[in-house]
C-alpha positions as CSV (number, residue, x, y, z in Angstrom):
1,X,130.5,20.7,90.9
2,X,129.2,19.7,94.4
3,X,125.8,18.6,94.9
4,X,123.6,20.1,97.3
5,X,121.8,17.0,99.3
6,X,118.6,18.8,101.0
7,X,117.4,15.4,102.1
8,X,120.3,15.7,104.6
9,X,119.9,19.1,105.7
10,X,116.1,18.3,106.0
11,X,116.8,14.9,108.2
12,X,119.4,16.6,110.3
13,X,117.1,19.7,110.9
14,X,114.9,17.3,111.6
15,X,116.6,16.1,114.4
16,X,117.7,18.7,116.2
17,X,114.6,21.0,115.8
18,X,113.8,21.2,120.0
19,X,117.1,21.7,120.9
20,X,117.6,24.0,118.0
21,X,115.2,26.0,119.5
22,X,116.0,26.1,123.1
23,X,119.6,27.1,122.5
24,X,118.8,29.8,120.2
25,X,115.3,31.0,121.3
26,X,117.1,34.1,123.0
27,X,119.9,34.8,120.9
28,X,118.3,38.1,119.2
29,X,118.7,39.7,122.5
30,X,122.7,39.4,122.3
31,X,122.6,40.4,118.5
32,X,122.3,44.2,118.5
33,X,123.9,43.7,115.0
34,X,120.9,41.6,113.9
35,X,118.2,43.4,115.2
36,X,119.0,46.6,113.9
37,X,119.2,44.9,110.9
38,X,116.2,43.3,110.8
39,X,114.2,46.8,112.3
40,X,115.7,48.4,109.1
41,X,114.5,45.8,106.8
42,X,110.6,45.7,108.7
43,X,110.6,49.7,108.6
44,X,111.8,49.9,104.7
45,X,109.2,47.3,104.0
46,X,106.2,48.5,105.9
47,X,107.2,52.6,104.8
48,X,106.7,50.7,101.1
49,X,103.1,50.3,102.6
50,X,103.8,46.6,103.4
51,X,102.8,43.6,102.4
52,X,102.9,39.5,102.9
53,X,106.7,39.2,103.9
54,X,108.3,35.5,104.1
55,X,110.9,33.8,106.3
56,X,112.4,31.7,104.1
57,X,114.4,28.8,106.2
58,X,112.9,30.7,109.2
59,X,114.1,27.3,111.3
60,X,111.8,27.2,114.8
61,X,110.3,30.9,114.1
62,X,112.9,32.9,116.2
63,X,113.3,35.5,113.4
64,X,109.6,35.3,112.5
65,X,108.0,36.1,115.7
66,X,110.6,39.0,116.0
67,X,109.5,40.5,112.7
68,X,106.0,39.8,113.4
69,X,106.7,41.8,116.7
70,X,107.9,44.9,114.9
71,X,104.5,44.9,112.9
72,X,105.3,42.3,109.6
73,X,102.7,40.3,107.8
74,X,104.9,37.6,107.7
75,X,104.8,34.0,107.4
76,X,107.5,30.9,107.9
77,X,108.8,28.0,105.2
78,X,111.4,25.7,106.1
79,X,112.4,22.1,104.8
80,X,112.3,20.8,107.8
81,X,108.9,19.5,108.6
82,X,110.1,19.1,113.0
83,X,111.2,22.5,112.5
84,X,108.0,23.6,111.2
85,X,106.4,21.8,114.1
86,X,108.5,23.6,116.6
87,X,108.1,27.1,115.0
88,X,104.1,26.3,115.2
89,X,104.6,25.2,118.8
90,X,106.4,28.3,119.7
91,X,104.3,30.9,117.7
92,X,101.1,29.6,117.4
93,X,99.5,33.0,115.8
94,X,102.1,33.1,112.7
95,X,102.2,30.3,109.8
96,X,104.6,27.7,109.4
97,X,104.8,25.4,105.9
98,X,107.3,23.3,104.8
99,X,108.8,24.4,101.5
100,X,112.0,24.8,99.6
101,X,113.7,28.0,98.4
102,X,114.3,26.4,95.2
103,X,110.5,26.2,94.2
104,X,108.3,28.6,96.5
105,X,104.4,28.2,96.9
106,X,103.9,31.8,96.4
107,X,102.5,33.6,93.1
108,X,104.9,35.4,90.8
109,X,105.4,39.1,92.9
110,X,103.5,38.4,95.5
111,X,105.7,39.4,98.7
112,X,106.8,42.4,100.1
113,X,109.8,41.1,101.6
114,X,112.0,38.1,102.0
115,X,114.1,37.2,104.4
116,X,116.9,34.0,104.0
117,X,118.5,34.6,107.8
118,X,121.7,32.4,107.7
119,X,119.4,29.8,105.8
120,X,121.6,29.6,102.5
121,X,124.7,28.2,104.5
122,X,123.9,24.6,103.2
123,X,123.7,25.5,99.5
124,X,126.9,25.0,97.9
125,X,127.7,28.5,95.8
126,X,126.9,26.7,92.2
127,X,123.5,26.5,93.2
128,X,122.6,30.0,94.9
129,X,122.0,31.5,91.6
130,X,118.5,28.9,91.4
131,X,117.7,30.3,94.2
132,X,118.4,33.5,93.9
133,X,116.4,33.8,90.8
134,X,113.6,32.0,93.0
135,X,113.7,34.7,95.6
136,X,113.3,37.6,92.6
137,X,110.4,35.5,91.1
138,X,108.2,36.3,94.0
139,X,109.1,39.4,95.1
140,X,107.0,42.0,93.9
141,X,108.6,44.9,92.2
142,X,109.8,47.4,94.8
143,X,110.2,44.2,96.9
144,X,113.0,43.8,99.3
145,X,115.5,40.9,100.4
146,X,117.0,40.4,103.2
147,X,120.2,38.3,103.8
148,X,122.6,37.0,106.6
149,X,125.3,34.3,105.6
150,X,128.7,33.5,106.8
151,X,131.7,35.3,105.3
152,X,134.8,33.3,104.0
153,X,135.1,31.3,100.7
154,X,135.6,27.7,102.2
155,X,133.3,24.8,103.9
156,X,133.1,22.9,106.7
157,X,131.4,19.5,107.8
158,X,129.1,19.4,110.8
159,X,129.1,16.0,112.2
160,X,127.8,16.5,115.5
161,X,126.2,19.9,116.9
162,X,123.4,21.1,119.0
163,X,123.8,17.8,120.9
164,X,123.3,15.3,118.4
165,X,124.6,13.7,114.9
166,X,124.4,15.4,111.7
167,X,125.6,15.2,108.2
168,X,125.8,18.8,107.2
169,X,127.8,21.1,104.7
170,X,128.4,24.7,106.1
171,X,129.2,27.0,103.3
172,X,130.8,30.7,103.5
173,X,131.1,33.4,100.8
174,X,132.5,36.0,99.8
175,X,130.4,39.3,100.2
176,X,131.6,40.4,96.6
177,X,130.3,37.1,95.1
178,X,126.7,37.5,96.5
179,X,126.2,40.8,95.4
180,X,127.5,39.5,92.0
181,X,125.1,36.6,92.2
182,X,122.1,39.0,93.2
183,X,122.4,41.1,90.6
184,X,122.9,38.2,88.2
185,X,118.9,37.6,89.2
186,X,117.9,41.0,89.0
187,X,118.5,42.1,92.4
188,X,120.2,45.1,93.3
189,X,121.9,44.9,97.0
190,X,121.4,48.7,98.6
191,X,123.3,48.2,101.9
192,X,125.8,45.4,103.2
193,X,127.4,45.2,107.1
194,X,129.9,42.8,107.6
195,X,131.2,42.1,111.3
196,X,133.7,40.1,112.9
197,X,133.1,36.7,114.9
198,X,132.3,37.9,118.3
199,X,131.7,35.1,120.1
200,X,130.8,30.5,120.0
201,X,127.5,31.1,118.1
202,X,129.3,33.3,115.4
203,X,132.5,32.0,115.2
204,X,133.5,33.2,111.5
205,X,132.8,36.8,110.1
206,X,128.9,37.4,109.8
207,X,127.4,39.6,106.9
208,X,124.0,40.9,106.5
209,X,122.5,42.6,103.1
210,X,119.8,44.1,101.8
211,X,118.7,43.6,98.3
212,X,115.8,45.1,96.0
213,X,113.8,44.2,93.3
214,X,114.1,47.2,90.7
215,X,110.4,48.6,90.3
């Protein structure tokens, strides 16, 4: 079985966190894909009645200002303590901790909503299913997921991106395997969008899913 190294993602995150975030600060506004998405997910949750809503891996806060924008409670965790710094920096009224998604700081059922945007692409799939039980441990019932990963059933090795050296394993899956693994944790995936690569920031097919937590 490969092993999942976090330390690496975290020191690599780590340094390219300002970068990271001037590259991709924009990038919502050439999703279309993305946002209406992510407006589904902050409608579903707030018609619920809404609720404290997490961006788990949020990264520099791109995804977490957006959501905030469209009316979320929502706060950031990411292992990266620079990208936590730069997520503050850039959204200074929203929270920002560092955490992992294999042990979140959050009470049994306590969120709304939960968001892993593109920030399960360094788990290798043996270990989703941790997580994925993580992710139903805190959502409340009723609760909903939301997901966007890369679609294959391979890896790749970053050495060097966003300008600088890295040591990190980029993992794709299989859209039928996720929903298998969701609903292994107790999650039941309600609606699933899977595009083509359309262009250098989404070079492979992209998927996006949302997932609730039976009531």
């Amino acid at each position: 079985m490969t092993t999942h190294h976090p330390h690496a993602t975290r020191d690599s995150y780590d340094t390219v966190a300002a970068d990271y975030e001037k590259l991709l600060r924009d990038e919502l506004a050439n999703s279309p894909f993305e946002r209406a998405i992510l407006g589904v997910f902050a409608e579903r949750v707030l018609g619920a009645g809404g609720g404290r809503v997490a961006d788990l891996g949020c990264g520099p806060g791109r995804v977490t200002g957006h959501l905030a924008s469209l009316g979320l409670d929502i706060c950031g965790i990411d292992l990266s303590p620079e990208m936590v710094a730069v997520a503050r920096w850039a959204h200074p009224g929203l929270r920002f901790d560092v955490g992992t998604m294999t042990a979140l700081d959050f009470e049994d059922g306590s969120l709304a909503g939960a968001l892993a945007w593109y920030s399960t692409v360094h788990t290798p799939p043996a270990e989703l299913p941790v997580m994925f039980a993580e992710f139903h441990r805190v959502l409340a019932p009723g609760g909903l997921l939301a997901l966007a990963y890369k679609v294959g059933d391979e890896s790749v090795h970053l050495s060097h991106a966003y300008g600088h050296a890295l040591d990190l394993d980029v993992y794709r899956f299989p859209p039928e395997r996720i929903a298998e693994l969701l609903g292994d944790a107790g999650l039941v995936e309600s609606a699933r969008l899977v595009r083509e690569a359309d262009g250098p920031t989404a070079n492979t097919p992209q998927a996006y899913v949302l997932a609730r937590k039976p009531e």
